[in-house]
MARVEX-909241 format. One record per residue (C-alpha): z, y, x; residue in three letters; residue number from 1. Coordinates in Angstrom, 2 decimals. Last residue first. Layout:
BEGIN
{{Z,Y,X},ALA,NUM} ...
***
This chain:
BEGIN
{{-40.90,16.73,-33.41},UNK,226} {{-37.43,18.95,-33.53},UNK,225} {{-35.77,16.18,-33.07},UNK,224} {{-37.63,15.01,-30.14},UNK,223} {{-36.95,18.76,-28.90},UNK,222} {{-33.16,18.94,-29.05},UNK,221} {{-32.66,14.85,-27.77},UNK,220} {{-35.18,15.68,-24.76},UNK,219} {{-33.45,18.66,-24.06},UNK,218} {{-30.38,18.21,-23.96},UNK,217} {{-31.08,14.98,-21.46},UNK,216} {{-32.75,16.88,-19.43},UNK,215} {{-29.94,19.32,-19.20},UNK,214} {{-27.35,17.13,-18.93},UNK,213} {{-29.60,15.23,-15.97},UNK,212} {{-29.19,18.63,-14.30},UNK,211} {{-25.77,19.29,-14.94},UNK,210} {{-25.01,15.71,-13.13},UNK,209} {{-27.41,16.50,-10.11},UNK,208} {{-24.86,18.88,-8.37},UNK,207} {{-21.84,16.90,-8.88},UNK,206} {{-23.85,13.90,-7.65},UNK,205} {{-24.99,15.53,-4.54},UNK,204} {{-21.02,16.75,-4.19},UNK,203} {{-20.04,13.08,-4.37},UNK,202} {{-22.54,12.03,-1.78},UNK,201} {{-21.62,14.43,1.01},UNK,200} {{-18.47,13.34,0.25},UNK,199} {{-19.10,10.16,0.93},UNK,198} {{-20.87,11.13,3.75},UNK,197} {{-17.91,12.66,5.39},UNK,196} {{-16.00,9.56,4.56},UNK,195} {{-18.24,7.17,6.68},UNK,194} {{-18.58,9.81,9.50},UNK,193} {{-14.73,9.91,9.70},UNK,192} {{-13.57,12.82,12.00},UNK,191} {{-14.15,13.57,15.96},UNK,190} {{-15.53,17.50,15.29},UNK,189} {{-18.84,16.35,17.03},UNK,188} {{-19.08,13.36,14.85},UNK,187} {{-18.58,15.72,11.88},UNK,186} {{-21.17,18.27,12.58},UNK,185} {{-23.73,15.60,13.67},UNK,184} {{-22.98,14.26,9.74},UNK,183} {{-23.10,17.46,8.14},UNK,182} {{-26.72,18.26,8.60},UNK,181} {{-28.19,16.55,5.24},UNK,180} {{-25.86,19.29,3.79},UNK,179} {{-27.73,22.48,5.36},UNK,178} {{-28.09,23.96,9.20},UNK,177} {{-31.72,23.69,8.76},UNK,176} {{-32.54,22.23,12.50},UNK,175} {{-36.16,19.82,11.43},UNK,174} {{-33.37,16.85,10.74},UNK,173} {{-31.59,18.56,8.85},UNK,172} {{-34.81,19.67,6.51},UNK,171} {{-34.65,16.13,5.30},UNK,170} {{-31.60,16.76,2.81},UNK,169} {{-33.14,18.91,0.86},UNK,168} {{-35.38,16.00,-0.84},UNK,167} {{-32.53,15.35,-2.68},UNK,166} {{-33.35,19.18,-4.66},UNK,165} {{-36.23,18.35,-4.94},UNK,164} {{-35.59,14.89,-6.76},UNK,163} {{-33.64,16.67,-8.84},UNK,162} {{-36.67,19.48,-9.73},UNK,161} {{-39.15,16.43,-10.31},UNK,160} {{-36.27,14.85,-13.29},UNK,159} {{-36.65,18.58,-14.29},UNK,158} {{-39.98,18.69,-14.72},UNK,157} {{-39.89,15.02,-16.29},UNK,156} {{-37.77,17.08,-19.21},UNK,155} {{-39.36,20.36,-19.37},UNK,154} {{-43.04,19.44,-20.22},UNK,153} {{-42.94,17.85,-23.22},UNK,152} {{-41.84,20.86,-24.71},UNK,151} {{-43.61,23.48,-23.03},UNK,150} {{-46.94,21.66,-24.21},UNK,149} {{-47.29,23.81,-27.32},UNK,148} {{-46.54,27.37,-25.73},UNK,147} {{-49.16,25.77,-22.56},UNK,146} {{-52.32,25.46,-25.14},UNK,145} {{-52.53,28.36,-27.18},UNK,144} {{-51.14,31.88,-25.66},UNK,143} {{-51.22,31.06,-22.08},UNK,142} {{-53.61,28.41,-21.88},UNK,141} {{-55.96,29.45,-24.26},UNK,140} {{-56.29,33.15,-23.06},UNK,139} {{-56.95,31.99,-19.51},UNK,138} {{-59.72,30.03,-20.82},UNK,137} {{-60.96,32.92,-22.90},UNK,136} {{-60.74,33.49,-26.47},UNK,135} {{-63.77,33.70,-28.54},UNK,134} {{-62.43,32.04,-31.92},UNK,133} {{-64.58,29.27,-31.73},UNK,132} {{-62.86,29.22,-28.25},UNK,131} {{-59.80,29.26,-29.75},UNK,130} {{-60.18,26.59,-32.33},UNK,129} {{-61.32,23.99,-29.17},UNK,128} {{-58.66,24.73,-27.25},UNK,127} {{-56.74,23.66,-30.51},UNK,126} {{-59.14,20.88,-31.36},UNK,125} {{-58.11,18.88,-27.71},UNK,124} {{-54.80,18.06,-29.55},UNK,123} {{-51.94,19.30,-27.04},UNK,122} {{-50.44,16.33,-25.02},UNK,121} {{-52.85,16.93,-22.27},UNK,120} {{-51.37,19.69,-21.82},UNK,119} {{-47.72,18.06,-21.15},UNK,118} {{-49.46,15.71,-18.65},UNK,117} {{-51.62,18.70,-16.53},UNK,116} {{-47.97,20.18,-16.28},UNK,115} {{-46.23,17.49,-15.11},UNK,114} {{-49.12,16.32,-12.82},UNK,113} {{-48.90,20.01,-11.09},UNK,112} {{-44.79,19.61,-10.62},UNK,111} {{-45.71,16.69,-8.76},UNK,110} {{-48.25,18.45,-6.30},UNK,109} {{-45.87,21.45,-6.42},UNK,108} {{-43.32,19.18,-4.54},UNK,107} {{-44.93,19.13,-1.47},UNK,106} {{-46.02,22.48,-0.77},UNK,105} {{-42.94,23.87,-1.64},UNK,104} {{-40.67,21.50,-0.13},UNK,103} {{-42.84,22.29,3.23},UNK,102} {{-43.15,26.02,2.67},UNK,101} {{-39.05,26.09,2.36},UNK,100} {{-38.39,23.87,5.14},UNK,99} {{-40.50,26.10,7.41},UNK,98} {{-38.83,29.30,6.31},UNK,97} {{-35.85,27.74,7.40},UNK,96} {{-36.59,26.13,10.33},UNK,95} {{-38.07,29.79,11.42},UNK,94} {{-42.12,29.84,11.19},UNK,93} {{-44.48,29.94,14.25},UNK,92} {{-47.37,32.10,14.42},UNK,91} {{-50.50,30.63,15.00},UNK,90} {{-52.12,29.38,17.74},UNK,89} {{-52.40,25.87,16.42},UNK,88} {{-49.69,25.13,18.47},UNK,87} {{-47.23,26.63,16.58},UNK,86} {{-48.34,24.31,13.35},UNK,85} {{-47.60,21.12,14.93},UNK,84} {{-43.71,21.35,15.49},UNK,83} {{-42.13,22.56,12.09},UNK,82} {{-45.28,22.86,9.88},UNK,81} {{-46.79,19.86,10.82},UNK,80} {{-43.46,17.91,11.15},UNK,79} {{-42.37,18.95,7.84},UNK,78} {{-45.13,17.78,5.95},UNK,77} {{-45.24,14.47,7.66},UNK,76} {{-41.83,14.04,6.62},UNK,75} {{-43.07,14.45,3.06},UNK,74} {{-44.76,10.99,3.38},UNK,73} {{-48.28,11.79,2.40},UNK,72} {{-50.10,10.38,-0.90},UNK,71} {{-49.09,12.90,-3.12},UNK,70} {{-50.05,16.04,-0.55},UNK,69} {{-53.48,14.46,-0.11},UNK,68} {{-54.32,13.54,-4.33},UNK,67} {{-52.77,16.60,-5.40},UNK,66} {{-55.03,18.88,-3.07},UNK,65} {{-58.21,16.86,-3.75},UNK,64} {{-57.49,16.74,-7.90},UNK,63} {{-57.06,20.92,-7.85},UNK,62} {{-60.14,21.03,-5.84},UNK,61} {{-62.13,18.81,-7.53},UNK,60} {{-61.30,20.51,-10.71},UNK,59} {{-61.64,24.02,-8.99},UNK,58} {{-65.60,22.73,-8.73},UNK,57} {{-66.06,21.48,-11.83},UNK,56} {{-65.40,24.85,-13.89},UNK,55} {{-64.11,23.72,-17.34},UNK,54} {{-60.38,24.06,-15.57},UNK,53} {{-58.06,21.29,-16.44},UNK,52} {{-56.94,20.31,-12.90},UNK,51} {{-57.46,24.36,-11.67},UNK,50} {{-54.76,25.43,-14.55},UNK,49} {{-52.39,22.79,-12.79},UNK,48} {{-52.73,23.54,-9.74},UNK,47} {{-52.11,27.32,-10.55},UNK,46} {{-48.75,25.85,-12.53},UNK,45} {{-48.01,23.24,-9.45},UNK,44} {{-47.80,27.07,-7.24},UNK,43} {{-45.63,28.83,-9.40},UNK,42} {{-43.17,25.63,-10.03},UNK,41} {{-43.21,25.05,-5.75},UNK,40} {{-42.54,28.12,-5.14},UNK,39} {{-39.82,28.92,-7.58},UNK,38} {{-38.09,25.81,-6.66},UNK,37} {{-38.32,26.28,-3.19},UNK,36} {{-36.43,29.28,-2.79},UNK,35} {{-33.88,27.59,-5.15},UNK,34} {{-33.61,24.22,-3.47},UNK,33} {{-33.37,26.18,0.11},UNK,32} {{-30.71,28.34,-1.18},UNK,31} {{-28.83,25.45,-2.98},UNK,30} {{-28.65,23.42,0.39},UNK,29} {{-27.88,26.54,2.63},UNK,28} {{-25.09,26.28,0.39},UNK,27} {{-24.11,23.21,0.39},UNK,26} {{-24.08,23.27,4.66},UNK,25} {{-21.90,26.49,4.58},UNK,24} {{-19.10,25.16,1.75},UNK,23} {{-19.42,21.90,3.44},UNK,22} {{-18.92,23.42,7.28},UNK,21} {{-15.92,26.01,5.55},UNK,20} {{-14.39,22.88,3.88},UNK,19} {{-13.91,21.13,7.26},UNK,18} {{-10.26,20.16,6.85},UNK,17} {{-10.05,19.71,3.70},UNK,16} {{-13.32,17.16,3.17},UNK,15} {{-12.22,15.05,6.29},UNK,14} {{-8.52,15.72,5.40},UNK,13} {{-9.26,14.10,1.52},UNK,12} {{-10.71,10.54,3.44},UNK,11} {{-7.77,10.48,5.74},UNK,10} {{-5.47,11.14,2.94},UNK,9} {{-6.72,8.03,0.68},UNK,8} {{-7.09,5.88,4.09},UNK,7} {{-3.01,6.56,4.39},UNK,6} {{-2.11,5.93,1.18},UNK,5} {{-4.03,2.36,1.10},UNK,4} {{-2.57,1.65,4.76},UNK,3} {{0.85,2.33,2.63},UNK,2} {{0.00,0.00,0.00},UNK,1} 
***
């Protein structure tokens, strides 16, 4: 019982006594998710209006870019943009930055199928109705086609938007100073790698919970409302 005790308050100093490193490495974390978030939604959308464009050439485009980005490991990603990218002659970005445009990138190829699946859920007569009415392509998606599809959108975008947010974790190992990173910083400080994870874990899960709420909210508001 007392071994018990004593593991208990080993496992609560590791989190207590470097509360300032998880407090710093989380929130680098939530920064990075956040900056890439909006990147990463604003860029899928354009993808998205090029995958269902009449014009067959943004089509192939839209398709080439989600096809590539899909099918490579998002370590790759980082690697070019951390390491190869300098020595293209160009300017090199800070880990940060880097991380950012790599999520970004990445992730917007998901977000882009999300999309092009919710408006594909929209009967094909009501971009049909509003060009019989004269409106424009642009004009159907944004005031026809994508106020329809919002609902089936949300919920696998957010299911994308946790996965993001795990996918944080790789930057450590490209120098962001964020959660993934907490392990060196715990072997260097002499404490419990194994419980430092843990908690590494159990904060993950605390962040993800609200999220799945969410999804879950919404799925059960809007199927209802169907």
């Amino acid at each position: 019982m007392n071994a018990l005790l004593d593991e208990i308050q080993n496992f609560w100093l590791v989190f207590a006594d470097n509360s300032d490193a998880y407090v710093r490495g989380f929130g680098n974390t939530l920064r990075l998710f956040a900056v890439a978030v909006i990147g990463s939604v604003a860029l899928g959308a354009l993808l998205a209006m090029l995958r269902v464009s009449p014009v067959p050439v943004f089509r192939a485009m839209g398709t080439l870019y989600v096809t590539v980005v899909r099918n490579t490991p998002l370590t790759l990603v980082f690697v070019f943009f951390v390491f190869a990218y300098p020595y293209l002659e160009l300017n090199s970005f800070q880990p940060f930055t880097a991380a950012v445009i790599a999520l970004s990138l990445y992730t917007a190829a998901f977000v882009c199928e999300v999309f092009r699946s919710g408006i594909n859920t929209v009967p094909v007569g009501q971009a049909e109705a509003s060009r019989a009415l004269g409106l424009t392509f642009t004009q159907t998606l944004g005031e026809v086609i994508l106020p329809q599809a919002v609902r089936s959108v949300f919920p696998p975008l957010v299911s994308v938007l946790i996965a993001l947010l795990k996918n944080t974790t790789i930057a450590a190992g490209f120098s962001v100073a964020e959660a993934g990173a907490l392990r060196s910083m715990l072997s260097e400080r002499g404490y419990d790698v194994f419980y430092g994870l843990v908690w590494v874990l159990v904060i993950f899960v605390l962040l993800v919970i609200p999220l799945t709420l969410l999804q879950r909210s919404l799925e059960k508001r809007w199927s209802v409302a169907r």
